[in-house]
N, C-alpha and C positions, 0 to 999 in steps of 0.2 A: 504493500500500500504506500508506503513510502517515496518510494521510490516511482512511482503511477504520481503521487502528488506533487514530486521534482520534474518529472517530464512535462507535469501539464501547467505547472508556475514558469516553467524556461518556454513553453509555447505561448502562454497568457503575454510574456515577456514581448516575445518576438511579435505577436499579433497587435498587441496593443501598440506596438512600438512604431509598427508598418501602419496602420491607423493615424496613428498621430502625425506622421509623417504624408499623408495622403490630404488630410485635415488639414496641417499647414501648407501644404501650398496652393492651399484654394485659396484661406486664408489671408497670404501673403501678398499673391503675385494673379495666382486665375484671374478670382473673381474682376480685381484691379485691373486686369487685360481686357476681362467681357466688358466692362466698364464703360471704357473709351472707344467702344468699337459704336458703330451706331443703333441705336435700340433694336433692330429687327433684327441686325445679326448677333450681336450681343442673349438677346433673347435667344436666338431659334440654336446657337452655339451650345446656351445652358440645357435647352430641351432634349438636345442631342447629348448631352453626358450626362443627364439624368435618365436616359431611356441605355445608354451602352454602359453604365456602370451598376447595372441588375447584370451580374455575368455571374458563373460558376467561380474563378477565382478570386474576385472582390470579396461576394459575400460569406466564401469559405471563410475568409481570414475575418470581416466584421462580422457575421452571423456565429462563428465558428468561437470566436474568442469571448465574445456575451456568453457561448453555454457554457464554456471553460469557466469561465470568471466567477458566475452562477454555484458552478461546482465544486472550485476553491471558497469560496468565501460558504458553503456552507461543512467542505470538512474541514475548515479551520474553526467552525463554531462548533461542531461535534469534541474535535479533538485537541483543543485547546491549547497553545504551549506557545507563552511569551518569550522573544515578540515576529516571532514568524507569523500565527496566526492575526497578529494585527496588521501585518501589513499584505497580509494575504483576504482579508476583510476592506480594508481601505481599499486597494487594487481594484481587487469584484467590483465593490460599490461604485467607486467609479469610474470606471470601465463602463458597468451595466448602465447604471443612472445617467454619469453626466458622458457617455459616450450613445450607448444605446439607447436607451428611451428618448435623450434629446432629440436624437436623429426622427423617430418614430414620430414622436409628438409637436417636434419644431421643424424640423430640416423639413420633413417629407410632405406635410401639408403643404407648406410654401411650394414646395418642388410641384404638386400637386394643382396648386392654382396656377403658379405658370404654365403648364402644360394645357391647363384650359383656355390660354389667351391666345389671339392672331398676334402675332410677333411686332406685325406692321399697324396695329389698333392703337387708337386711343386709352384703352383701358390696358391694352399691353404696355405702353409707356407710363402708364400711373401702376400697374404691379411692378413692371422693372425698379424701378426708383424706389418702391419699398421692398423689393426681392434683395435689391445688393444691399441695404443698410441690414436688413432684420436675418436674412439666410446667413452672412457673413459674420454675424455678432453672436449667432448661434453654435454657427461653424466652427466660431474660435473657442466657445465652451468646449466642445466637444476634442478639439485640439486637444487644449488645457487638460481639461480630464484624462483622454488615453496617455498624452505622456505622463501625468502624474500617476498612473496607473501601472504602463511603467516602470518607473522607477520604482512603484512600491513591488511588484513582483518581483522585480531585479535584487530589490533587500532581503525580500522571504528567500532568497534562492541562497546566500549567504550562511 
């Protein structure tokens, strides 16, 4: 069992880690590029890596690293033993919380409304304008969270 809970905190590691890294450079640099490009392509650019980023290898690593996370943070509350199980609880928690559910409950609706707009509308250029403030403020929670999450697997592994 041990050893099953080392494998799956060095993959927790490595997922969250690739997450975070995918996060920020939307972040940083994407969104900032869709930005300045003119509303229709700016928009229809986002619709198009919100429809190719449902793939088998994405959601392996973020679908794949929530059930991990899930599954550490609850044998570190079965088996308790400071302070690995704390940082194997912090990790989970935010991993799942401020990476996944954000995504679900913030990223994805937004992702959602754009996808119902003409790119070249009226109302496409009043969603874009609150698509990059609010999807990007989200996005970088969600950053925040998987590196922190991160780092705290990377301590339980210690």
């Amino acid at each position: 069992m041990e050893r099953l809970v080392y494998i799956a905190t060095f993959a927790a590691a490595l997922g969250s880690g690739v997450v975070a890294g995918v996060f920020f450079a939307f972040s940083t640099f994407v969104m900032g590029a869709l930005g300045r490009l003119p509303q229709a392509a700016g928009i229809s650019a986002m619709q198009s890596i919100n429809i190719v980023v449902i793939n088998p290898v994405f959601l392996s690593v973020f679908i794949g690293t929530a059930i991990v996370s899930v599954a550490l943070t609850i044998a570190a509350l079965i088996g308790w033993a400071p302070p690995r199980s704390l940082y194997l609880v912090a990790g989970g928690v935010l991993y799942f919380a401020g990476c996944f559910l954000v995504t679900m409950l913030c990223n994805v609706p937004l992702n959602d409304a754009l996808a119902a707009v003409a790119p070249d509308s009226a109302e496409g250029a009043k969603m874009w304008a609150r698509y990059l403030t609010e999807w990007t403020n989200w996005n970088s929670v969600r950053t925040a969270a998987s590196l922190a999450a991160s780092a705290f697997f990377i301590l339980a592994l210690g």
